[in-house]
C-alpha positions as CSV (number, residue, x, y, z in Angstrom):
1,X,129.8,-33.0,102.4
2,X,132.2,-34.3,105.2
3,X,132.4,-37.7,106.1
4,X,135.2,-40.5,108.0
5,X,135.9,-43.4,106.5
6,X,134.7,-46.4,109.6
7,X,137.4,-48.8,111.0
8,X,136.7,-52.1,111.8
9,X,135.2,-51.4,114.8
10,X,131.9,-50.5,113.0
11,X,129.1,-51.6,115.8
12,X,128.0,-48.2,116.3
13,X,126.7,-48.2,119.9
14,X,123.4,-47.0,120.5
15,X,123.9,-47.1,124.3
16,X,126.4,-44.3,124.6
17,X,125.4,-41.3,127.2
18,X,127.1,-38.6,125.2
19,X,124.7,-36.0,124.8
20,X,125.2,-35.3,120.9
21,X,122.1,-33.2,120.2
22,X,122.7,-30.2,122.3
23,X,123.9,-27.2,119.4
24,X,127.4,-26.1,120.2
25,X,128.6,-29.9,120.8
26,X,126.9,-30.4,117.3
27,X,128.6,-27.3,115.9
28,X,132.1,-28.7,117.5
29,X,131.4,-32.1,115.8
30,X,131.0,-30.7,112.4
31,X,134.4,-28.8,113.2
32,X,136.1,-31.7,114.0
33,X,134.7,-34.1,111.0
34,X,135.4,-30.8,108.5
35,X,138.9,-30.8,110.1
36,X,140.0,-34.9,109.6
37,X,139.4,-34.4,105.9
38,X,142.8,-33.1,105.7
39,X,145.5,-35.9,106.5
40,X,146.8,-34.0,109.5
41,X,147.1,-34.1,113.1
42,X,143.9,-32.6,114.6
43,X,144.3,-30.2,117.6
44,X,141.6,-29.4,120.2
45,X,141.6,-25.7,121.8
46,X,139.4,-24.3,124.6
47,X,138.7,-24.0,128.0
48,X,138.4,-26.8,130.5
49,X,135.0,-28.6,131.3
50,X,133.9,-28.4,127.2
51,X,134.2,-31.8,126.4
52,X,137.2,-31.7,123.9
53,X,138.3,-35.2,125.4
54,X,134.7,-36.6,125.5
55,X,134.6,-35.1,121.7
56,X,137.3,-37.0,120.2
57,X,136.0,-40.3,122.2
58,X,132.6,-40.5,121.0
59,X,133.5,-39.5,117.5
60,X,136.3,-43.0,117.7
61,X,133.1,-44.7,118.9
62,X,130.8,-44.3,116.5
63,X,133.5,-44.3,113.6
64,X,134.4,-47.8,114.8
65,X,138.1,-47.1,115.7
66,X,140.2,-48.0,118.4
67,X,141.4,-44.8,120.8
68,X,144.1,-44.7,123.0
69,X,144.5,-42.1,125.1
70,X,147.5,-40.6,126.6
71,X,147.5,-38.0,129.4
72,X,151.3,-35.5,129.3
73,X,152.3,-33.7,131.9
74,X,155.5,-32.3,132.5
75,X,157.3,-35.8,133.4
76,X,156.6,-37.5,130.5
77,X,159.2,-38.9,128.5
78,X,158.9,-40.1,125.0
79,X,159.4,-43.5,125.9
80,X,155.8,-43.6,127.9
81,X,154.9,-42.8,124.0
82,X,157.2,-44.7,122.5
83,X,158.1,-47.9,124.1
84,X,161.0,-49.5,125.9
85,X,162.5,-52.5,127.0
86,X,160.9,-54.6,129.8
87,X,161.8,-57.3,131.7
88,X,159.4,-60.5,130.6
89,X,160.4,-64.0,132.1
90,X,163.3,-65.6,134.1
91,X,165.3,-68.2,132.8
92,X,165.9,-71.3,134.1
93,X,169.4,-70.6,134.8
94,X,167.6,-67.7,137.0
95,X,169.1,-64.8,134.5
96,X,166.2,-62.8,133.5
97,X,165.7,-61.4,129.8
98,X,164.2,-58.3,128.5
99,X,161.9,-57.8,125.1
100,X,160.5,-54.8,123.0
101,X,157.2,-53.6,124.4
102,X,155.0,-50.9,122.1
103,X,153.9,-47.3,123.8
104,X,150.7,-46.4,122.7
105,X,151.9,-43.6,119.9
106,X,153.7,-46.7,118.4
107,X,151.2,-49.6,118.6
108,X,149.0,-46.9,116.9
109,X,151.0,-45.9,114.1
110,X,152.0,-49.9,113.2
111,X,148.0,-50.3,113.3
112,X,146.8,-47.2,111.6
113,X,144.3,-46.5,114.5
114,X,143.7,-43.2,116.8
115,X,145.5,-41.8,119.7
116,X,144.9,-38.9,121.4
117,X,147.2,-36.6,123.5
118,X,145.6,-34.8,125.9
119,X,146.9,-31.8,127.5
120,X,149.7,-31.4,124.8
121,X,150.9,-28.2,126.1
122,X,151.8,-30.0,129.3
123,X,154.5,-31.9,127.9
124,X,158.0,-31.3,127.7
125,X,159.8,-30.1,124.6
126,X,161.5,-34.0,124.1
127,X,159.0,-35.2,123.7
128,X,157.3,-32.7,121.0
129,X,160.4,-33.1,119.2
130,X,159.6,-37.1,118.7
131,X,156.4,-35.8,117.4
132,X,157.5,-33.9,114.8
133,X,157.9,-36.4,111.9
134,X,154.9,-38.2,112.9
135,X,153.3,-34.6,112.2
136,X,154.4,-33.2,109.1
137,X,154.7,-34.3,105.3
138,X,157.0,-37.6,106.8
139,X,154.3,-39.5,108.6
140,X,156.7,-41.8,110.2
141,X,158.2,-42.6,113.7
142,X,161.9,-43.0,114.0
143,X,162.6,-45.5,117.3
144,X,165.9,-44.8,118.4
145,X,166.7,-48.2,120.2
146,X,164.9,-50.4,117.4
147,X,167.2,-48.8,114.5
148,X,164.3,-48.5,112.6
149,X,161.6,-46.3,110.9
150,X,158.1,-47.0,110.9
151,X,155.6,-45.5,108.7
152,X,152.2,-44.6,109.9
153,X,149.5,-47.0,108.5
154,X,146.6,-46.8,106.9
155,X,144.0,-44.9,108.7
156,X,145.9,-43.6,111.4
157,X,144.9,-40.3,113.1
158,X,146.5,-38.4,115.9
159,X,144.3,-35.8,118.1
160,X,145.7,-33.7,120.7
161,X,144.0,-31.4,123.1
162,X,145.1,-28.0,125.3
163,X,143.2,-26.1,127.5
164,X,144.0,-21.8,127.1
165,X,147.2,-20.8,129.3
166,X,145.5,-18.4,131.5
167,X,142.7,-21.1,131.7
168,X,145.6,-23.2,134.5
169,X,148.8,-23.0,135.8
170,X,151.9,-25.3,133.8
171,X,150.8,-24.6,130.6
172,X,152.5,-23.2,128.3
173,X,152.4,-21.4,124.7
174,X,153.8,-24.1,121.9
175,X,156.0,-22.8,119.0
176,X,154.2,-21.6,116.2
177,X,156.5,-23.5,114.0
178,X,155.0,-26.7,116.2
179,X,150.9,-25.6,115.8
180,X,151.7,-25.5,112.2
181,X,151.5,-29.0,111.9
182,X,147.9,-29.5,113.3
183,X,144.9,-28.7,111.9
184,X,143.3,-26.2,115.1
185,X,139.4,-26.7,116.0
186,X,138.3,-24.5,118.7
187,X,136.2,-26.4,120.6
188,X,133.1,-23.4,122.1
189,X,131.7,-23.1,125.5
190,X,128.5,-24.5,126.2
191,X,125.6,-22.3,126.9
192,X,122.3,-22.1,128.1
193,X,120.6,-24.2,125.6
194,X,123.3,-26.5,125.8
195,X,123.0,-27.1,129.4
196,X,119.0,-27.6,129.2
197,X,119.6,-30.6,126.6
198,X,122.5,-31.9,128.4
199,X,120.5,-32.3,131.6
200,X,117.4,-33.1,129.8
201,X,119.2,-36.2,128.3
202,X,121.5,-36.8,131.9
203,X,118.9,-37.0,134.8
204,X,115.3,-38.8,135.3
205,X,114.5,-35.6,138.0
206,X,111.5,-34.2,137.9
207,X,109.6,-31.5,139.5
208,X,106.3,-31.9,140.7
209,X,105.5,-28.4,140.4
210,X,107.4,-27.5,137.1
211,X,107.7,-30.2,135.2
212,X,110.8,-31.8,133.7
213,X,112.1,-28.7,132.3
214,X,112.4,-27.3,135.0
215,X,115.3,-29.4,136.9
216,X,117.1,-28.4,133.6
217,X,116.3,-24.8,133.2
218,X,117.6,-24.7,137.0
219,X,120.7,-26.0,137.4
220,X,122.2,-24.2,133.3
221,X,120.4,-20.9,135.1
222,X,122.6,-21.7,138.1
223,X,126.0,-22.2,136.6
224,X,125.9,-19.5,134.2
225,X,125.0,-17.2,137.3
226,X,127.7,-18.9,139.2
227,X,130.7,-18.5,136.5
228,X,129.8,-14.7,135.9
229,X,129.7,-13.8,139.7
230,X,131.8,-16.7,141.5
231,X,136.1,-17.9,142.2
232,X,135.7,-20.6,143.6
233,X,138.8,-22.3,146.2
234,X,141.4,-23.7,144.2
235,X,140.6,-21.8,141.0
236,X,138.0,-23.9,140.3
237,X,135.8,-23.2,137.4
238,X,131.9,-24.4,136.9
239,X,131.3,-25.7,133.4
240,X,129.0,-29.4,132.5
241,X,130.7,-31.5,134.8
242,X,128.9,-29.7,137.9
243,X,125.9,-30.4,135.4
244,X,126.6,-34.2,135.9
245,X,127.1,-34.1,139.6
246,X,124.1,-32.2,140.3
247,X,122.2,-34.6,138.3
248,X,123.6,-37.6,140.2
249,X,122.7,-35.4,143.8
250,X,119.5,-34.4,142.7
251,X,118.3,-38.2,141.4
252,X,119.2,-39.1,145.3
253,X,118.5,-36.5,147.5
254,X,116.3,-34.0,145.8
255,X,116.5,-30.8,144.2
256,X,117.0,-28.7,147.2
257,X,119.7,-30.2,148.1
258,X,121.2,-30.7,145.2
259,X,122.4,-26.7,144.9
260,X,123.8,-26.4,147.8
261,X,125.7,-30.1,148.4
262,X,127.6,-29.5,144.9
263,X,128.3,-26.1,145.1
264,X,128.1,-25.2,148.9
265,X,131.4,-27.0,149.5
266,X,133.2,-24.7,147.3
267,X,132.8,-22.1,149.0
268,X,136.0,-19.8,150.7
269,X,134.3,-18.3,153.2
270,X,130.8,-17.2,154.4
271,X,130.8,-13.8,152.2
272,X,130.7,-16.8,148.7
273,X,128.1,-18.9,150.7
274,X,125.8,-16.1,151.5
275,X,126.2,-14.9,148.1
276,X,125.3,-18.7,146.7
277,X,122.4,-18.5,148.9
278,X,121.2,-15.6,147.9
279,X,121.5,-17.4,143.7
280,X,119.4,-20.2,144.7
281,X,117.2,-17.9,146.0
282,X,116.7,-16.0,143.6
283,X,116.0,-19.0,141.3
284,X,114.5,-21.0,143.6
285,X,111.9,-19.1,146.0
286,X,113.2,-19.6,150.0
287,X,115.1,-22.9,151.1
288,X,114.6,-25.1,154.5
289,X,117.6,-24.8,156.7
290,X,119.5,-28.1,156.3
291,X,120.7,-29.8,159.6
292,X,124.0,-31.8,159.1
293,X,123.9,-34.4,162.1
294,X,126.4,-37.0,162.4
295,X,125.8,-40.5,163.5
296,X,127.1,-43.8,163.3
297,X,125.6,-47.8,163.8
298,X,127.9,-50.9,163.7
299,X,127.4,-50.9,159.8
300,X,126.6,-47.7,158.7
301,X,127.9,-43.7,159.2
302,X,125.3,-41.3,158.8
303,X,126.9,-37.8,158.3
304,X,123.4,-35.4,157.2
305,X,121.7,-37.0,154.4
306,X,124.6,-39.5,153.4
307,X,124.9,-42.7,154.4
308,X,128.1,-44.7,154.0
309,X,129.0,-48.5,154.6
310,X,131.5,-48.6,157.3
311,X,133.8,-51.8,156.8
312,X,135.3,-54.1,159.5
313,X,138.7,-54.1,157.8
314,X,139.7,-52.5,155.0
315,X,141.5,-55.4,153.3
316,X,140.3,-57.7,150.7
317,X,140.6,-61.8,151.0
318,X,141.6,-61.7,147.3
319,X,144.4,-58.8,147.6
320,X,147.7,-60.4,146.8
321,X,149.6,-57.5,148.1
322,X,150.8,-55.8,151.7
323,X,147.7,-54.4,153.8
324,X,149.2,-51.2,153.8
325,X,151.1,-50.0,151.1
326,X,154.8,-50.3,151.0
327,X,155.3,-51.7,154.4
328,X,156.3,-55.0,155.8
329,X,154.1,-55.0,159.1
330,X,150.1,-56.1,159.8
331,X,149.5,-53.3,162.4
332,X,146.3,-52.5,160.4
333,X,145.0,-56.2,160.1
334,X,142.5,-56.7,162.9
335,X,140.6,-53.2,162.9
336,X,137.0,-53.8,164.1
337,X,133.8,-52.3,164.0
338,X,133.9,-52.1,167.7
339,X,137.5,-49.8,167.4
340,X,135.2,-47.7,165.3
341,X,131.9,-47.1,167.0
342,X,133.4,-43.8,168.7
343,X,133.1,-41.4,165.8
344,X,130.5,-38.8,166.8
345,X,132.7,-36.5,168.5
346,X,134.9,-35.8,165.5
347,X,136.1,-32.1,165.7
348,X,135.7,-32.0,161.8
349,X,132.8,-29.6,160.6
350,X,129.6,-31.5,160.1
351,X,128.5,-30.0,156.5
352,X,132.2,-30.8,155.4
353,X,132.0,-34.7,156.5
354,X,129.0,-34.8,154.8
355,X,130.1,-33.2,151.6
356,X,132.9,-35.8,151.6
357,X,130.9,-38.3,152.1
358,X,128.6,-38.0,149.4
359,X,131.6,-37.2,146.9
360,X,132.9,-40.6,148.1
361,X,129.6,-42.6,147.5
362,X,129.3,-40.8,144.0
363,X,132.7,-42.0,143.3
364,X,133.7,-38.1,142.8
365,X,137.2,-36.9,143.1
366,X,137.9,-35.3,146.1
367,X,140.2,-31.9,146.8
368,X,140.7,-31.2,150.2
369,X,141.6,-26.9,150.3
370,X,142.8,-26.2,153.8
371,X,145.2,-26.6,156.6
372,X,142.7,-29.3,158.3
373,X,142.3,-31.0,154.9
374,X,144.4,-34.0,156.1
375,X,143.0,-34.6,159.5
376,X,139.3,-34.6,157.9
377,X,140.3,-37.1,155.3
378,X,141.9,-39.0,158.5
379,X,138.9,-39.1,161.0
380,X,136.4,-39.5,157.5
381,X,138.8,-42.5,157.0
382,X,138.6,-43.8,160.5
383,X,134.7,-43.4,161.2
384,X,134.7,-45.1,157.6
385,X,136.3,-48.2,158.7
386,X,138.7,-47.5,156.1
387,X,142.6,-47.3,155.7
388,X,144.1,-43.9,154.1
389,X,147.5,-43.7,153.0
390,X,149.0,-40.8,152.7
391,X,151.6,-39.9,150.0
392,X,153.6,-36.6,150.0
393,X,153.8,-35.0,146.8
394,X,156.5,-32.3,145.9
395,X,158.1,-30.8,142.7
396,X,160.3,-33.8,142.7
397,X,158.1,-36.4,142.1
398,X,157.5,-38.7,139.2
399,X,154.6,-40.5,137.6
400,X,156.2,-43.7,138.5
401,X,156.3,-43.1,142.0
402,X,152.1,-43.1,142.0
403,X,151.6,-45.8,139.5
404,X,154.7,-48.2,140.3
405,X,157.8,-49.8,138.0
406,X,159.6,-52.4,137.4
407,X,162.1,-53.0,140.9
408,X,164.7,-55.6,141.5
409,X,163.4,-58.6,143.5
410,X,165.0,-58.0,147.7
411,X,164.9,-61.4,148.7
412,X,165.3,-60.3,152.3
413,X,162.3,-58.1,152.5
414,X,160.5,-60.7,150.9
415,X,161.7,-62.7,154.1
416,X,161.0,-60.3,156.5
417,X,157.5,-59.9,155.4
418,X,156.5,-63.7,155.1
419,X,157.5,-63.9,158.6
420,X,155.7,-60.9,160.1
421,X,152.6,-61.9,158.3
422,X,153.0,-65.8,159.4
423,X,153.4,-63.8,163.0
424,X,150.3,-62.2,162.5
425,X,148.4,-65.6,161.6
426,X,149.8,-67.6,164.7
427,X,148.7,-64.6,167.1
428,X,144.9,-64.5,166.0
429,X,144.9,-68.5,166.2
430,X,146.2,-68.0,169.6
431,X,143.1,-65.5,170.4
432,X,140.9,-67.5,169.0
433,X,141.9,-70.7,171.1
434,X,141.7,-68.7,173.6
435,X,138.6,-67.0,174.0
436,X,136.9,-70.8,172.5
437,X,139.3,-72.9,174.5
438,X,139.7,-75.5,171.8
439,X,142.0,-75.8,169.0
440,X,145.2,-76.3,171.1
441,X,146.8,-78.8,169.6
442,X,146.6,-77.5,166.3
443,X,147.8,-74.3,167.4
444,X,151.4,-75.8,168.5
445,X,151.3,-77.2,164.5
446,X,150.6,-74.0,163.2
447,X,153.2,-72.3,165.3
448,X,155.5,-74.7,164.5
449,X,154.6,-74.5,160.6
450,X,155.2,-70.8,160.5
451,X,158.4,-71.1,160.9
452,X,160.0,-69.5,158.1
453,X,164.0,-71.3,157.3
454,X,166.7,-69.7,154.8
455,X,165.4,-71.2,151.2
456,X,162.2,-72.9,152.4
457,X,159.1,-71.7,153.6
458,X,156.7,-75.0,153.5
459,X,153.9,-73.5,152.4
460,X,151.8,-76.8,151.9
461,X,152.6,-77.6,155.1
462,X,151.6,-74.4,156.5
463,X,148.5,-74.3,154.2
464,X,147.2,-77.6,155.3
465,X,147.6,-76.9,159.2
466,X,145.2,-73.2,158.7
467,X,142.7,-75.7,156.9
468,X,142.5,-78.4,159.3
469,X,142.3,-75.8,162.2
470,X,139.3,-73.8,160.5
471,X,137.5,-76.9,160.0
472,X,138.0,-77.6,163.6
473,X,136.7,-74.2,165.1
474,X,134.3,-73.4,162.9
475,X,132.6,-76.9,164.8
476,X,133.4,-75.1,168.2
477,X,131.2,-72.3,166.9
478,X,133.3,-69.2,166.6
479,X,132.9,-65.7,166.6
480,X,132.0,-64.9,163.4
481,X,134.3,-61.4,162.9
482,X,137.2,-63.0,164.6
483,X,137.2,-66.1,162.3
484,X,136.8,-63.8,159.3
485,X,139.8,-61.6,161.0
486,X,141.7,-64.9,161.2
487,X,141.0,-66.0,157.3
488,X,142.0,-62.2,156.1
489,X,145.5,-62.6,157.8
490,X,146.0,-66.4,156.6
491,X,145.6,-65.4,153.0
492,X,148.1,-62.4,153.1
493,X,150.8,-64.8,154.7
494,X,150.1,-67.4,152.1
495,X,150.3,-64.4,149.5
496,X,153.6,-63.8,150.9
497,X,155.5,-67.3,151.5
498,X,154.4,-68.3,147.9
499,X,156.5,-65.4,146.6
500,X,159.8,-66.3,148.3
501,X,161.8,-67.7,146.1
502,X,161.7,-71.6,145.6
503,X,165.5,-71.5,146.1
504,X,168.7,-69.3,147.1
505,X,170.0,-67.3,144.2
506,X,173.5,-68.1,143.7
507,X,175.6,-65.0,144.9
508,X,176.9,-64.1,141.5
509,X,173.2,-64.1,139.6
510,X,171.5,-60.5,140.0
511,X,168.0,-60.9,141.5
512,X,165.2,-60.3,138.6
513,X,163.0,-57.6,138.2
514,X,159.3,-57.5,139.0
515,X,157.1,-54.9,138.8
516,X,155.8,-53.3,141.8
517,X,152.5,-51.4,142.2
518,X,152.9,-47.7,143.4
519,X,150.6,-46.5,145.4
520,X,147.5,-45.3,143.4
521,X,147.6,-48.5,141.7
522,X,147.6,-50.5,144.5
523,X,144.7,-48.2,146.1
524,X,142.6,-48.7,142.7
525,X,143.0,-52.6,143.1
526,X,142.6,-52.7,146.8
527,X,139.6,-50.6,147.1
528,X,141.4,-47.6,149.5
């Protein structure tokens, strides 16, 4: 008797990996169909892990509508909701202007299409008040710095989700007054049954002894006996997304090592391990001991049963920012894999290298617990051939600080680093010419073209030197690694002289604004 209009985004996509059969996501489904025949705000309750997020996002998809999805925390401001202004283009009398850009709650309500908060008790009380005539009998937005009122369009639909408040710390109970205005669903646990579908439909693994089933009936058998008996470090809890990862373990490295490599590393102390042990066991029959040895070849580090691709340098040709974040020097262009071959005496314990190792080919999230939680992610980093940066977090810091902002052009640093990284290209010509004894005469042009001068860097010039000299010692038969060494550090100073202004700012014109990557941006786009 329930039913959702579809938007124009109707292609109902058959390849989705949601698992919709299992019962209780069914049941929460229904609740959440029954619940948008009301024109109200629809509000997601229950514990972490269920799939309240997941929910709301398949149900978009195969209605055909557009999502946008919002995280809050306790920074958020109602402009990340909202909008504000930005800066969009320079001038050409070199005075930048600023125009109107649409948050996501906005660009929703002007388009009638879906948004969903997530975490809603999370965010500050600001920005629940700018919700409030969005919610209630008003469907309009109010925009403070526009002057104007906009009404909510056809079709559009705001969900929200929270997890309990005992369920994680920061959370907090909203004002009755607030919850009014929604429509609540509460979305149920999974269970057994559940899990066995959910696996069933996740993973290809299959036993040869039991059958299919089997690897299903395991692993729900296991969890459920894990979140009756278990606390796991950090107050984690075990709910469908240890379902996914054990799946993804098992697929790889078996079944008998997929127990223990997803829930092994969880463990505080050896009193939880034994105990886990003792689970598997008792689901399982006995288990082989599992030696974790750690090994490492020019191209690859072996820690146990995982095998990751250790990389020359860290850096990508393509980047078109600093090779390490936020700072003007190269120190870190140049790492070899010969600097690297040294990484079997690491004092790090084996079984915790290799459980960080497989979370990082699985592309898992990693929480390091522990006073020695940096130095592993260090020497993982080093044996890696990788670059870590390391970001110290405190009460203090904001959203922006992580994911980056709009800052005011320094001309001077720009300097500073066009010249360090034009350094840093003249220094592994030298070595080249050097160790090939050709290539000299070039050289003295390319030293000579580096020069940076106040207001000029002549970057053709400097551009046309690097090209003829490749050309030249690639004849002269190069070492392959220090060539490519010597491309990756051209292309960063060419990144950086074409960003110096084309010419000096007059002294009374402020420098523009351009927005700046933080540093889990630039990490996402450089690969860290």
């Amino acid at each position: 008797p329930f039913f959702i209009k579809t938007g124009r985004y109707c292609e109902i996509d058959q390849s989705s990996m949601f698992c919709a059969e299992a019962p209780t996501t069914a049941a929460n489904f229904r609740r959440i169909i029954r619940a948008c025949v009301l024109p109200r705000a629809v509000l997601l309750e229950g514990p972490p892990g269920v799939g309240k997020s997941a929910l709301v996002a398949e149900l978009a998809k195969q209605c055909g509508r557009k999502l946008s999805r919002v995280n809050l925390s306790e920074h958020a401001d109602l402009s990340d909701l909202v909008g504000a202004d930005l800066p969009v283009a320079t001038l050409d009398d070199g005075n930048q202007r600023f125009a109107w850009h649409d948050g996501p709650l906005l660009a929703a309500v002007k388009s009638g299409e879906w948004i969903l908060l997530d975490e809603l008790n999370l965010a500050p009380q600001p920005v629940l008040e700018g919700l409030n005539a969005v919610l209630d009998h008003r469907a309009e937005l109010f925009v403070p710095e526009l002057g104007t009122t906009f009404k909510c369009g056809p079709g559009f639909r705001l969900f929200a989700t929270q997890n309990a408040v005992a369920d994680s710390a920061g959370r907090r109970l909203l004002p009755r007054s607030f919850l009014d205005r929604f429509t609540r669903v509460s979305v149920s646990n999974l269970d057994h049954e559940d899990l066995v579908i959910i696996a069933t439909s996740k993973s290809t693994v299959s036993s040869p002894q039991n059958g299919y089933d089997y690897c299903a009936d395991l692993i729900s058998r296991l969890i459920i006996s894990l979140k009756s008996r278990f606390d796991f470090a950090a107050g984690a809890d075990v709910n469908v997304r240890d379902l996914e990862r054990w799946c993804a373990v098992a697929l790889v490295e078996g079944i008998s090592r997929a127990n223990f490599a997803v829930f092994g590393p969880r463990c505080r102390d050896d009193r939880q391990h034994n105990a886990l042990k003792a689970i598997v066991c008792g689901l399982v029959g006995s288990i082989k001991p599992h030696l974790v040895c750690i090994d490492a070849t020019p191209d690859y580090l072996q820690a146990g049963a995982v095998a990751l691709p250790r990389r020359n340098c860290f850096f990508n040709p393509t980047d078109n920012g600093a090779p390490s974040y936020d700072d003007d020097d190269d120190e870190t262009i140049g790492r070899t894999r010969s600097q690297l071959t040294r990484c079997t005496g690491v004092r790090t314990s084996p079984v915790a290298l290799e459980a960080c190792a497989r979370a990082i080919r699985l592309h898992w999230p990693l929480l390091l617990v522990g006073q020695d939680a940096g130095d592993l992610a260090a020497q993982l980093a080093t044996a890696a051939g990788a670059t870590l940066w390391r970001v110290q977090l405190s009460p203090a810091t904001d959203v922006a600080d992580l994911l980056g902002g709009y800052e005011q052009i320094d001309d001077e640093r720009l300097l500073r680093r066009a010249r360090t990284r034009s350094h840093a290209v003249v220094i592994a010509a030298r070595r080249i010419c050097i160790s090939m004894n050709t290539g000299m005469t070039l050289l003295r042009a390319i030293e000579d073209a580096a020069k940076i001068e106040e207001g000029s860097s002549r970057s053709d010039t400097f551009e046309n030197v690097i090209r003829a000299f490749i050309e030249e010692v690639k004849q002269s038969h190069v070492d392959k690694l220090e060539l490519e060494k010597f491309q990756r550090a051209t292309d960063f100073a060419i990144t950086a002289r074409r960003a110096l202004p084309k010419k000096q700012r007059s002294s009374g014109t402020p420098p523009p604004f351009k927005w700046m990557d933080g540093v889990v941006v630039a990490a996402v786009t450089r690969g860290a």
